[in-house]
Every structure is written in C-alpha cells, then in structure tokens.
mmCIF entry with sequence, helices, sheets and N, C-alpha, C, O atoms, coordinates in Angstrom:
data_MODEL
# 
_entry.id   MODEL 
# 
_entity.id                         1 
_entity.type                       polymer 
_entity.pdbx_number_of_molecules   1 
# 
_entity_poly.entity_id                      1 
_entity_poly.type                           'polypeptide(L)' 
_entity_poly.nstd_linkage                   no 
_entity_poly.nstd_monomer                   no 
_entity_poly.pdbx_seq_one_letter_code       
;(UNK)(UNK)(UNK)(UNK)(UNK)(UNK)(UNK)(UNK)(UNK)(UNK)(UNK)(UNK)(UNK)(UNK)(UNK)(UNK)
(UNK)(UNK)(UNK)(UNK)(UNK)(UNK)(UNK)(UNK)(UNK)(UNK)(UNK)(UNK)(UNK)(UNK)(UNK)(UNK)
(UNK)(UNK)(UNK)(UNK)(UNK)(UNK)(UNK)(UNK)(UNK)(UNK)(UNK)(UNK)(UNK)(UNK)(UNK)(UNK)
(UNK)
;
_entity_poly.pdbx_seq_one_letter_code_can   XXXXXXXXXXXXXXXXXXXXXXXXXXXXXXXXXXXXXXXXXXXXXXXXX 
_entity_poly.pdbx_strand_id                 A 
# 
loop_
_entity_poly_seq.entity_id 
_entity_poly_seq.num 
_entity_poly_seq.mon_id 
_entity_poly_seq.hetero 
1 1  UNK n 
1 2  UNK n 
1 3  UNK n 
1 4  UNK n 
1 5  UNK n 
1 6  UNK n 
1 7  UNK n 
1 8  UNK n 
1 9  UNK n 
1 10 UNK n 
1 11 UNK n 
1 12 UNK n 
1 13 UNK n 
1 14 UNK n 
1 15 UNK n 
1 16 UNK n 
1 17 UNK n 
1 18 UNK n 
1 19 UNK n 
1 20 UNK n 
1 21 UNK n 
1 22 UNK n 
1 23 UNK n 
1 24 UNK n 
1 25 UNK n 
1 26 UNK n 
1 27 UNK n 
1 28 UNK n 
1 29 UNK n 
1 30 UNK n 
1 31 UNK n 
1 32 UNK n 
1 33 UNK n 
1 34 UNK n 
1 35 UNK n 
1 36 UNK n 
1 37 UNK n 
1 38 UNK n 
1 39 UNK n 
1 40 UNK n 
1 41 UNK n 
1 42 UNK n 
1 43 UNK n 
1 44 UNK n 
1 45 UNK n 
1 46 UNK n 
1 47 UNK n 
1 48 UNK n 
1 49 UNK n 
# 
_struct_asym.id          A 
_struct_asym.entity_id   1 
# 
_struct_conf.conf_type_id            HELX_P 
_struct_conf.id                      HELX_P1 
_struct_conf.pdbx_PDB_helix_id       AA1 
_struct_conf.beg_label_comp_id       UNK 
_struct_conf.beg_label_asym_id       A 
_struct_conf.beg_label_seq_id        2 
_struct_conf.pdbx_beg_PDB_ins_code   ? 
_struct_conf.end_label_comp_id       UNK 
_struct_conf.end_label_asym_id       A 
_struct_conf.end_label_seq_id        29 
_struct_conf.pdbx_end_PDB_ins_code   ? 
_struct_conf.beg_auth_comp_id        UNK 
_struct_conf.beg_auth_asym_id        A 
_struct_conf.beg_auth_seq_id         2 
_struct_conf.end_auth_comp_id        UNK 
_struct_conf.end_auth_asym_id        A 
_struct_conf.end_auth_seq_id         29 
_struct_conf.pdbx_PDB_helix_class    1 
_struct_conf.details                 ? 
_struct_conf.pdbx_PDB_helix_length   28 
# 
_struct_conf_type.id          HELX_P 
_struct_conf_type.criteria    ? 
_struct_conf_type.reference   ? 
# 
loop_
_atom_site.group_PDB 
_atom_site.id 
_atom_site.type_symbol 
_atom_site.label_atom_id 
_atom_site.label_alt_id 
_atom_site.label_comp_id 
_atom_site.label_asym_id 
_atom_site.label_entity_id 
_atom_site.label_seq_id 
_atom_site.pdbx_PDB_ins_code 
_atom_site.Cartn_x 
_atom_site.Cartn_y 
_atom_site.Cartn_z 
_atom_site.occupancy 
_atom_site.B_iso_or_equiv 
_atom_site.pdbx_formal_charge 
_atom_site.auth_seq_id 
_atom_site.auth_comp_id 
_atom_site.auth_asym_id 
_atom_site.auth_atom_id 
_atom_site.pdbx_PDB_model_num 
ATOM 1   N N  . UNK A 1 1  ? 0.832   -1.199 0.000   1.00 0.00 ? 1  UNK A N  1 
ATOM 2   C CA . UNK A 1 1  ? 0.000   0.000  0.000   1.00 0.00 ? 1  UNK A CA 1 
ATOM 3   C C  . UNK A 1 1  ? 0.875   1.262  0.000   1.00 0.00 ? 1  UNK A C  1 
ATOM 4   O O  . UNK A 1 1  ? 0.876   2.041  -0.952  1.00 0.00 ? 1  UNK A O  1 
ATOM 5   N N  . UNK A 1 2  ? 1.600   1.429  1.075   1.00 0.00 ? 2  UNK A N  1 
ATOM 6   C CA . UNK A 1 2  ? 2.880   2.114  0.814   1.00 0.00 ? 2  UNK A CA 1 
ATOM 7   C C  . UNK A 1 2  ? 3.527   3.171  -0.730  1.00 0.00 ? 2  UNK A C  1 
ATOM 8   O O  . UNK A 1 2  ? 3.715   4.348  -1.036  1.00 0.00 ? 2  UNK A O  1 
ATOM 9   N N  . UNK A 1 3  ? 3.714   1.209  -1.554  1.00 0.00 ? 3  UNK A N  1 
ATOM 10  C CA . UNK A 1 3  ? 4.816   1.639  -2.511  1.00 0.00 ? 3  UNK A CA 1 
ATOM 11  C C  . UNK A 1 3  ? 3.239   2.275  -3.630  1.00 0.00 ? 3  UNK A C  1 
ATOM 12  O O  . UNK A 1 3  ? 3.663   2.839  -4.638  1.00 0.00 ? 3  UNK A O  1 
ATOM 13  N N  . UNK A 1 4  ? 2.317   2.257  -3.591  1.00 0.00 ? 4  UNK A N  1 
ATOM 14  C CA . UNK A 1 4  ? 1.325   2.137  -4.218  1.00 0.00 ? 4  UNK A CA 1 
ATOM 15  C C  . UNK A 1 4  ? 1.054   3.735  -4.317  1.00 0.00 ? 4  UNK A C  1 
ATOM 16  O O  . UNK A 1 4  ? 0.900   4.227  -5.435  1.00 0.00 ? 4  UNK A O  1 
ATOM 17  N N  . UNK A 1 5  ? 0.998   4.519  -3.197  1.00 0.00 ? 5  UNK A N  1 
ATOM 18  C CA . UNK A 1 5  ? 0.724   5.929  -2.900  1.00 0.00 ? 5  UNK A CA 1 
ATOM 19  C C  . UNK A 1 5  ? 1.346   6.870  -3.459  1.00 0.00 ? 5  UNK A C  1 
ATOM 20  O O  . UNK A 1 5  ? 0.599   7.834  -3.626  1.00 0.00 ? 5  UNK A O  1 
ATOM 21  N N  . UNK A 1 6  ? 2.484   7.053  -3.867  1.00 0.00 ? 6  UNK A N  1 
ATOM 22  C CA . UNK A 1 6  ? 2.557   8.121  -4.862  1.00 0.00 ? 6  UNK A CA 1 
ATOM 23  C C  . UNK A 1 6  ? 2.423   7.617  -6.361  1.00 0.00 ? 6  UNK A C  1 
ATOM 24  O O  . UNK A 1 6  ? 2.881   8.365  -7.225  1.00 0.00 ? 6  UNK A O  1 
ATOM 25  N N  . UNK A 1 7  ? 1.734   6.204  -6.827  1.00 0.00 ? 7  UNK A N  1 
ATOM 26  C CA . UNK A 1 7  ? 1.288   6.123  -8.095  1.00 0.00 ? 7  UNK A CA 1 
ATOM 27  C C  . UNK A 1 7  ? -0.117  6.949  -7.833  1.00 0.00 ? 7  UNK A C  1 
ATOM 28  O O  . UNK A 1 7  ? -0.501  7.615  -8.795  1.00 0.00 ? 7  UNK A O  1 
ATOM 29  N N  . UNK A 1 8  ? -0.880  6.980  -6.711  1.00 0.00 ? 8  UNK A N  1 
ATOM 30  C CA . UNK A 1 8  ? -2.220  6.925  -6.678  1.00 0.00 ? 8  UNK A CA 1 
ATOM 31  C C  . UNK A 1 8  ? -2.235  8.759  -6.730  1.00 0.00 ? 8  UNK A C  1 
ATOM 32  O O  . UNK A 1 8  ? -3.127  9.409  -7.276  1.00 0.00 ? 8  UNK A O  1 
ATOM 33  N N  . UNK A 1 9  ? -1.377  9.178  -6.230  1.00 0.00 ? 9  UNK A N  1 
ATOM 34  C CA . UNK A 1 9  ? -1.559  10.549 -5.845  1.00 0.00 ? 9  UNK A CA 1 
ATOM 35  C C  . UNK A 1 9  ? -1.621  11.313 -7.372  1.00 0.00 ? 9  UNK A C  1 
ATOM 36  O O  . UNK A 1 9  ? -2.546  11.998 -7.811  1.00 0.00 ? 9  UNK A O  1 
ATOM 37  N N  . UNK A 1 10 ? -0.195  10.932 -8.104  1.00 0.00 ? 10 UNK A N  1 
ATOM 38  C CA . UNK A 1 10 ? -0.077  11.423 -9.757  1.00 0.00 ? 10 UNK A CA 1 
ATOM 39  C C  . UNK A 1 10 ? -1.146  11.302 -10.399 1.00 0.00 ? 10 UNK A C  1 
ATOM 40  O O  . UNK A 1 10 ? -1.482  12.011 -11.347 1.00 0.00 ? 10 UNK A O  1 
ATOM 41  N N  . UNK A 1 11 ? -2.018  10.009 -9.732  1.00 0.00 ? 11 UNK A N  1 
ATOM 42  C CA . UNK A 1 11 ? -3.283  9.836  -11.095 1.00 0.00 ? 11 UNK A CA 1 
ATOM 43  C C  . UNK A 1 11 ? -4.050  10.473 -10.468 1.00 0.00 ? 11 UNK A C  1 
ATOM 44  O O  . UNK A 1 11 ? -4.976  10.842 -11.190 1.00 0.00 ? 11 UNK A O  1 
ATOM 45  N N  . UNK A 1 12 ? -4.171  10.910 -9.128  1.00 0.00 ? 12 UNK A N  1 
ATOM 46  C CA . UNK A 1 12 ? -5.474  11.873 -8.700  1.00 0.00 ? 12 UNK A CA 1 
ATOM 47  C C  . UNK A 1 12 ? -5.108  13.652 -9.136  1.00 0.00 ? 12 UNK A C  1 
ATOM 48  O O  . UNK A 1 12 ? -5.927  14.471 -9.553  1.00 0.00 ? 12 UNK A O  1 
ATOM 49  N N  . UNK A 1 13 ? -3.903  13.831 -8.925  1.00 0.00 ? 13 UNK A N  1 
ATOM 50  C CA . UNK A 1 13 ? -3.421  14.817 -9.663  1.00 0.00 ? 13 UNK A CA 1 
ATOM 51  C C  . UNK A 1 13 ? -3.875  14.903 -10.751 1.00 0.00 ? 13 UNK A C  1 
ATOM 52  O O  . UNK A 1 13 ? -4.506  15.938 -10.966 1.00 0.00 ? 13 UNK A O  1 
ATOM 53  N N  . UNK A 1 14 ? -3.778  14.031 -11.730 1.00 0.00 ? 14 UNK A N  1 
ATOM 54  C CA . UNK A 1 14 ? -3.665  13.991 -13.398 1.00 0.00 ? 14 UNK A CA 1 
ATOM 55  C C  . UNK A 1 14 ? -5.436  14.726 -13.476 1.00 0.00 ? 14 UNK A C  1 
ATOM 56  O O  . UNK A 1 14 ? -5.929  15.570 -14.224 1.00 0.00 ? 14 UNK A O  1 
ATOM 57  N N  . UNK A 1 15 ? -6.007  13.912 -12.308 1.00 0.00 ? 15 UNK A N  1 
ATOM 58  C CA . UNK A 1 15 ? -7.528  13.787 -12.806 1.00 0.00 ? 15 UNK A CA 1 
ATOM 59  C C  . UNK A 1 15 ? -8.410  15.543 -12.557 1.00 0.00 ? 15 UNK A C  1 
ATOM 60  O O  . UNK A 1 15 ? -9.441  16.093 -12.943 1.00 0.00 ? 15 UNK A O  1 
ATOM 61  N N  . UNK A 1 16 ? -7.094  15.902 -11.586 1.00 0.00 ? 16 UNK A N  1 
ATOM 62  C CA . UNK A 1 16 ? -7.889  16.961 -11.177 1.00 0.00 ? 16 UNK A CA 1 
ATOM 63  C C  . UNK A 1 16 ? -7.578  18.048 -12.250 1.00 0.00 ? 16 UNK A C  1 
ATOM 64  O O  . UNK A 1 16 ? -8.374  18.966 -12.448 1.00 0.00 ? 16 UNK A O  1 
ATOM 65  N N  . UNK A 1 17 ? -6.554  17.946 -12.855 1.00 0.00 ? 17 UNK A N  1 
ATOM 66  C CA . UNK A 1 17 ? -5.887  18.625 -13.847 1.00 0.00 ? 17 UNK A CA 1 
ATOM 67  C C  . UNK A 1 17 ? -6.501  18.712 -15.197 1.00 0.00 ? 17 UNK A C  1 
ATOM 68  O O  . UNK A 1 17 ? -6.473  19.765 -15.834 1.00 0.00 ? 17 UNK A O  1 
ATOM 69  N N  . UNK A 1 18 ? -7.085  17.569 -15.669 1.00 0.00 ? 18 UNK A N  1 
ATOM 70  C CA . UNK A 1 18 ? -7.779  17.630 -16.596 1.00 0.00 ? 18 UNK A CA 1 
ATOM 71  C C  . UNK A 1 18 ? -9.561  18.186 -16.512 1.00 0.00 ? 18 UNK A C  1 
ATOM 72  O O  . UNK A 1 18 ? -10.335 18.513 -17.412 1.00 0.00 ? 18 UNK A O  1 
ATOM 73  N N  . UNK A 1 19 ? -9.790  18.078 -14.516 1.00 0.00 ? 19 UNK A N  1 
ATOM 74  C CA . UNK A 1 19 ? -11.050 18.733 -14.426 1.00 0.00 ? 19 UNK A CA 1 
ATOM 75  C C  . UNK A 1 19 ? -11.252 20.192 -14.670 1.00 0.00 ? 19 UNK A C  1 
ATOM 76  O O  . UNK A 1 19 ? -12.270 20.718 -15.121 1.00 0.00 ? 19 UNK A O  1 
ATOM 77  N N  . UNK A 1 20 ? -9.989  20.851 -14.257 1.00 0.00 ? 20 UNK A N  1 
ATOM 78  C CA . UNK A 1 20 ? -9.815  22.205 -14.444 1.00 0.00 ? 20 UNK A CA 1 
ATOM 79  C C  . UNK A 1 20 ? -9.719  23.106 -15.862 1.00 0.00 ? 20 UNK A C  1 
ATOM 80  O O  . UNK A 1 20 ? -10.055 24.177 -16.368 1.00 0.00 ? 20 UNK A O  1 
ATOM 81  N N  . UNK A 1 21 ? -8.907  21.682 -16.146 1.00 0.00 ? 21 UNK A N  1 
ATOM 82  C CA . UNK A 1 21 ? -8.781  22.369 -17.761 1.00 0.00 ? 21 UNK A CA 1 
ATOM 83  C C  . UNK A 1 21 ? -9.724  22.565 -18.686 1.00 0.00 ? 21 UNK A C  1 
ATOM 84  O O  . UNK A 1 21 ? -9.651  23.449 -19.539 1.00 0.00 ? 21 UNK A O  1 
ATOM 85  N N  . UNK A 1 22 ? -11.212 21.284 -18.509 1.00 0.00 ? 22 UNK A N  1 
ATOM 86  C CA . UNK A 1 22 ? -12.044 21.310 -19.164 1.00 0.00 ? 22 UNK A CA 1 
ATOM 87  C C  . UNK A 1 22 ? -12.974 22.339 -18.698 1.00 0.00 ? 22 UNK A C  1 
ATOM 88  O O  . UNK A 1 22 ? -13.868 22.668 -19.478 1.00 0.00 ? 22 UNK A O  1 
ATOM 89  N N  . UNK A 1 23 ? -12.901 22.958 -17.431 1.00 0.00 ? 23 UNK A N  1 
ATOM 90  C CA . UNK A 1 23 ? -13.597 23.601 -16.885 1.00 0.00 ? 23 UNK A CA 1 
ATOM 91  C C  . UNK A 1 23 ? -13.178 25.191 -17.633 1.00 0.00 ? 23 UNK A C  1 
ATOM 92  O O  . UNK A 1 23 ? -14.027 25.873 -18.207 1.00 0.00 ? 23 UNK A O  1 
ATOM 93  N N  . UNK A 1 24 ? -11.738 25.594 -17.495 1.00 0.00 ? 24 UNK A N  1 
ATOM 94  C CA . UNK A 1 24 ? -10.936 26.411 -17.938 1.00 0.00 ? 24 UNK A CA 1 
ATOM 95  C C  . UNK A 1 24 ? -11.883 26.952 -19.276 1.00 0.00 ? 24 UNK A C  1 
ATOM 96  O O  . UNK A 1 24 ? -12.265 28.102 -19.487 1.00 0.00 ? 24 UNK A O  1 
ATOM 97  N N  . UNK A 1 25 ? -12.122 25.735 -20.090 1.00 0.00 ? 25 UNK A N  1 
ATOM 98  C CA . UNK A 1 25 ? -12.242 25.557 -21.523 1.00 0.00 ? 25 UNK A CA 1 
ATOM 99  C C  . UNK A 1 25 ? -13.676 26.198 -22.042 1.00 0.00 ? 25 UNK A C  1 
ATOM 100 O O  . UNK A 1 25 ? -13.952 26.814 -23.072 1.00 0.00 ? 25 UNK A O  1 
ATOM 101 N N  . UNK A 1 26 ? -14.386 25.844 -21.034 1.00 0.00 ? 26 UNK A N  1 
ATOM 102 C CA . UNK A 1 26 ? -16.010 25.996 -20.862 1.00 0.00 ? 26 UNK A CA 1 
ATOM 103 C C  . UNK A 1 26 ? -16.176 27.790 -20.898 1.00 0.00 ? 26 UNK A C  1 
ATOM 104 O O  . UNK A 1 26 ? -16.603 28.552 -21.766 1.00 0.00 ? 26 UNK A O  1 
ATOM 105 N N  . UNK A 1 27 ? -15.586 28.026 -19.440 1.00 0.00 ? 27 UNK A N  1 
ATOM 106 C CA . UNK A 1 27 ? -15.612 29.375 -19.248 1.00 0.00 ? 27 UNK A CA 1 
ATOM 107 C C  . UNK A 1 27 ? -14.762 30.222 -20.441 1.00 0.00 ? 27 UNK A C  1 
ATOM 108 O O  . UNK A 1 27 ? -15.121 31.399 -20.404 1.00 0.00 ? 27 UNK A O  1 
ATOM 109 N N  . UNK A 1 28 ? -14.042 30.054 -21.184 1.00 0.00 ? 28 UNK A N  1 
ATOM 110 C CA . UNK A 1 28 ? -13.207 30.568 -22.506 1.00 0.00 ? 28 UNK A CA 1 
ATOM 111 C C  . UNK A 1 28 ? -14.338 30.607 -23.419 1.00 0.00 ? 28 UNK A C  1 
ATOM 112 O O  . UNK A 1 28 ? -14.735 31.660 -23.917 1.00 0.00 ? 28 UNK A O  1 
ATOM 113 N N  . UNK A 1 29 ? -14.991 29.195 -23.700 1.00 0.00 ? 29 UNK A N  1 
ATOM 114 C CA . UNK A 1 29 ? -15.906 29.456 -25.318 1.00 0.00 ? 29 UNK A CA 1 
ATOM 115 C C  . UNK A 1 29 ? -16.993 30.194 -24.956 1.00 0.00 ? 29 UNK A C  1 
ATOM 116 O O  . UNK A 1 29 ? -17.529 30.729 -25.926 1.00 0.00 ? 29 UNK A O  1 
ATOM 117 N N  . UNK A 1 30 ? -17.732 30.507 -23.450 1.00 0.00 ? 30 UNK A N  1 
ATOM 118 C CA . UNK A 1 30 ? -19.118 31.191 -23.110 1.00 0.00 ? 30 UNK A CA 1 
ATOM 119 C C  . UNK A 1 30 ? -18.807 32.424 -24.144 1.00 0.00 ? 30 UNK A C  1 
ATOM 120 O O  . UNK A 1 30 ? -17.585 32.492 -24.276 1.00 0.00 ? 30 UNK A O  1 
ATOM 121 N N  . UNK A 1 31 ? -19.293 33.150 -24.712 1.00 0.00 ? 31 UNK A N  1 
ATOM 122 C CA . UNK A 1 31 ? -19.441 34.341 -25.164 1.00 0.00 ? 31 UNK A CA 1 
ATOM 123 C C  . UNK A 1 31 ? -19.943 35.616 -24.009 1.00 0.00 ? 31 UNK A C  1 
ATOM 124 O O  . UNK A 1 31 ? -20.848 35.518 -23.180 1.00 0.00 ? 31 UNK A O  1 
ATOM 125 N N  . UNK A 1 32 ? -19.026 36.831 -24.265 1.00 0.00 ? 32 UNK A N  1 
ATOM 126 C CA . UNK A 1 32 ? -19.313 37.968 -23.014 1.00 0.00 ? 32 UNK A CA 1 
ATOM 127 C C  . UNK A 1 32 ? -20.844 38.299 -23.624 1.00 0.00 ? 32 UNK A C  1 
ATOM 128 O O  . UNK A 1 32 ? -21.116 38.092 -24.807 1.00 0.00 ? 32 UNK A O  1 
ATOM 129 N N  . UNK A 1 33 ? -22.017 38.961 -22.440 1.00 0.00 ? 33 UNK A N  1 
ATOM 130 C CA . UNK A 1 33 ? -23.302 39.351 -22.966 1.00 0.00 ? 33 UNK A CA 1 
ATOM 131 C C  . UNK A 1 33 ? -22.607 40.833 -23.587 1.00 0.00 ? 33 UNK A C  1 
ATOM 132 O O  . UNK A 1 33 ? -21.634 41.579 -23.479 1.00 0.00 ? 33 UNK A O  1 
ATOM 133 N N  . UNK A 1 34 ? -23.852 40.642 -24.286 1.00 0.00 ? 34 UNK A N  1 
ATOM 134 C CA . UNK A 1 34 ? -23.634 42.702 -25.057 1.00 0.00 ? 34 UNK A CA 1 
ATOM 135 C C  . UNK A 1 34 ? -23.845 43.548 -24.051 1.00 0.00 ? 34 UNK A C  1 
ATOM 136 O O  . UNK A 1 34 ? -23.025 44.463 -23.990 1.00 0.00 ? 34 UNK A O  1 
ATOM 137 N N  . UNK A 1 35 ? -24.786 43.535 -23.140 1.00 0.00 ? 35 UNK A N  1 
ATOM 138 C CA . UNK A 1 35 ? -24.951 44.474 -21.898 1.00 0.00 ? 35 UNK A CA 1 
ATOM 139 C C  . UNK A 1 35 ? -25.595 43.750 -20.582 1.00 0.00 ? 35 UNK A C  1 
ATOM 140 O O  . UNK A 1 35 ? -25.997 42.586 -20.590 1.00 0.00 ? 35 UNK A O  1 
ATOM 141 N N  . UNK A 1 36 ? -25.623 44.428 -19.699 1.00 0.00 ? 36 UNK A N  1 
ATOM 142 C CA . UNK A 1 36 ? -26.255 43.696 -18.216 1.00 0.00 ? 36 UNK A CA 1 
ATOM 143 C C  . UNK A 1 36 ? -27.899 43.652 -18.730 1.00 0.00 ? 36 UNK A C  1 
ATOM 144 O O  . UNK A 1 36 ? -28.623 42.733 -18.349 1.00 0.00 ? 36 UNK A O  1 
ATOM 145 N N  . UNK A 1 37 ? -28.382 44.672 -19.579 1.00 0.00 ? 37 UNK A N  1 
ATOM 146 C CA . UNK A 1 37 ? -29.714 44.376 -19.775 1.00 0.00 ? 37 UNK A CA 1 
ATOM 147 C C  . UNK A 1 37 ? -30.203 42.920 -20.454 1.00 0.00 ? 37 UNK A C  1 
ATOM 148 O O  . UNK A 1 37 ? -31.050 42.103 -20.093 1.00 0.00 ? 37 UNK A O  1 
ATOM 149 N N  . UNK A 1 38 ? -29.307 42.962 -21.579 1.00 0.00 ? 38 UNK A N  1 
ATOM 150 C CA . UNK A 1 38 ? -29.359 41.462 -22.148 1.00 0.00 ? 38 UNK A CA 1 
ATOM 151 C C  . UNK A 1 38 ? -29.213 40.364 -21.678 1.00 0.00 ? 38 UNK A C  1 
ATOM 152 O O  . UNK A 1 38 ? -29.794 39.395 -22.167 1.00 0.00 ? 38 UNK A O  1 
ATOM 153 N N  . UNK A 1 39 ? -28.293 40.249 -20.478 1.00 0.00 ? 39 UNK A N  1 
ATOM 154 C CA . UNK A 1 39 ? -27.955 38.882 -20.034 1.00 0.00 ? 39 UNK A CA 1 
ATOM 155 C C  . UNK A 1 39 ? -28.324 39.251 -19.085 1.00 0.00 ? 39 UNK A C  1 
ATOM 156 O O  . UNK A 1 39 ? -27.567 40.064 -18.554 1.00 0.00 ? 39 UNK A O  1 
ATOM 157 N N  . UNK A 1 40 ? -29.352 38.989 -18.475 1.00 0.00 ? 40 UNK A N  1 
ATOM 158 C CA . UNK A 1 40 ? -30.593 38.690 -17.972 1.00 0.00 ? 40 UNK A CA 1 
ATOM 159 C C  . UNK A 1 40 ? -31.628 37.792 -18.269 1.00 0.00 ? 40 UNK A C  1 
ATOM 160 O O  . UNK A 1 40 ? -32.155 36.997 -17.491 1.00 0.00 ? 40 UNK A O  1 
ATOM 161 N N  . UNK A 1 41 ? -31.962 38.040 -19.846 1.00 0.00 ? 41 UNK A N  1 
ATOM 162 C CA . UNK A 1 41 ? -32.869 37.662 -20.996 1.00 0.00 ? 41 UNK A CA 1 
ATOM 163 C C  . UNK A 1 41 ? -32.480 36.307 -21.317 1.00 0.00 ? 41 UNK A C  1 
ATOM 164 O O  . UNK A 1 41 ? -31.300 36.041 -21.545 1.00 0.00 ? 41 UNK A O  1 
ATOM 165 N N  . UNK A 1 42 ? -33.542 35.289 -21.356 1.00 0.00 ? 42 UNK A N  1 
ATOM 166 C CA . UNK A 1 42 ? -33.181 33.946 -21.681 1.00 0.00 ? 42 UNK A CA 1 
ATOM 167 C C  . UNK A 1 42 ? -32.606 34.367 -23.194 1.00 0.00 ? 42 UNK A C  1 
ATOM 168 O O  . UNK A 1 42 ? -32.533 35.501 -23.666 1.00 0.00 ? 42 UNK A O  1 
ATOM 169 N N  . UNK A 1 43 ? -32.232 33.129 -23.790 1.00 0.00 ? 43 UNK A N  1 
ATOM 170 C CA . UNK A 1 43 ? -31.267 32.634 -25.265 1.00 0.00 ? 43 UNK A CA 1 
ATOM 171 C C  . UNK A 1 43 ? -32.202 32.629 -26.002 1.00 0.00 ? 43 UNK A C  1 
ATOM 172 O O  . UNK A 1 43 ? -31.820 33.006 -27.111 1.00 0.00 ? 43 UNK A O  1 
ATOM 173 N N  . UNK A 1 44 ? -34.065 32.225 -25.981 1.00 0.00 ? 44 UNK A N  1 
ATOM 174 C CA . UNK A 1 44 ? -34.640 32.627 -27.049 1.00 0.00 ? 44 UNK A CA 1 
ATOM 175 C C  . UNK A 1 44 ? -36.173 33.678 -26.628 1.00 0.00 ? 44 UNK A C  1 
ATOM 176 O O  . UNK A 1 44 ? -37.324 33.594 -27.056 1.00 0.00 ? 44 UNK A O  1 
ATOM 177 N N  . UNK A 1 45 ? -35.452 34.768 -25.475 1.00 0.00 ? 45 UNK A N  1 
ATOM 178 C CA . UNK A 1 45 ? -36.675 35.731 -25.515 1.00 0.00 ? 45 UNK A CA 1 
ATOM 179 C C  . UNK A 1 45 ? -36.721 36.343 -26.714 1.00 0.00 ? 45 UNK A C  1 
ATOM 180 O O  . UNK A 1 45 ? -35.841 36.318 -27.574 1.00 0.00 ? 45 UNK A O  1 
ATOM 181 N N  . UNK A 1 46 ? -38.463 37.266 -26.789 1.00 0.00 ? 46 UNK A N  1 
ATOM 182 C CA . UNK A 1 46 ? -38.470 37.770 -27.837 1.00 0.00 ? 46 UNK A CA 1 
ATOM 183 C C  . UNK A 1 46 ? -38.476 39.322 -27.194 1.00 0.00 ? 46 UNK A C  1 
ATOM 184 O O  . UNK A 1 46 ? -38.906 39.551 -26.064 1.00 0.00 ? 46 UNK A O  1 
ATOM 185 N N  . UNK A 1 47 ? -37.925 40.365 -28.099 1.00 0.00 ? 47 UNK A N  1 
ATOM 186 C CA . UNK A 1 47 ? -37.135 41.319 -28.023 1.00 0.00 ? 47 UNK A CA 1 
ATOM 187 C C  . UNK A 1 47 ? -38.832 42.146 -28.864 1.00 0.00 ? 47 UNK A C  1 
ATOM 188 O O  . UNK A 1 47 ? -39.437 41.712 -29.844 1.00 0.00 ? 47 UNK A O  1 
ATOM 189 N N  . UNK A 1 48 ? -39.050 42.949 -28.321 1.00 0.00 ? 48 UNK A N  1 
ATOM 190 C CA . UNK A 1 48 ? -39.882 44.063 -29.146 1.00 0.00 ? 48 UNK A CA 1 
ATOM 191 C C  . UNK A 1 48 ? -39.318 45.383 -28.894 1.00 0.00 ? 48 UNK A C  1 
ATOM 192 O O  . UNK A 1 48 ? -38.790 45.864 -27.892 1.00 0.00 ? 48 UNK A O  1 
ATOM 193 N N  . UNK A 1 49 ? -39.550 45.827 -30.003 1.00 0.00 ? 49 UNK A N  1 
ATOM 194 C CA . UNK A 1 49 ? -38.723 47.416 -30.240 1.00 0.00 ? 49 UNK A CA 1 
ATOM 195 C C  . UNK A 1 49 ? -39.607 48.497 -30.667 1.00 0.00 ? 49 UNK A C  1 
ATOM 196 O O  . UNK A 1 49 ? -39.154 49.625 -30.860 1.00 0.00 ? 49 UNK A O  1 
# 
C-alpha cells in the first residue's frame, strides 16, 4: 500500500488537472453578454422594439 501511494496521488493529480482544464475551456468558449440588460434575458426571448 505504501509503494502504491505516490502512483495513486499522480493519477489523482492527473484527474484533477484535466477537471480544471475542461472547466478552464467551458468558461473561454461562453461568449461575453452585449450588456447587463441582455444577459438577464433567456437565449430565445423575444425582443420588441
């Protein structure tokens, strides 16, 4: 168990590393809103002018 623990630690490392990154990745492709009024507004309200 011992010699076992720093294999186990690298792969919990590895795992957390790739959680972040995909997370990283998520928050990068969101698009910024055009204004605070807009993002508010669901993705298919309808807009009258």
């Amino acid at each position: 168990m011992v010699a076992m623990t720093p294999l186990i630690t690298i792969q919990i490392l590895g795992m957390v590393y790739q959680l972040r990154k995909r997370q990283a990745a998520r928050r990068v492709l969101r698009p910024a809103p055009v204004c605070a009024a807009l993002a508010d507004l669901a993705e298919d309200a309808i807009i009258e002018l």
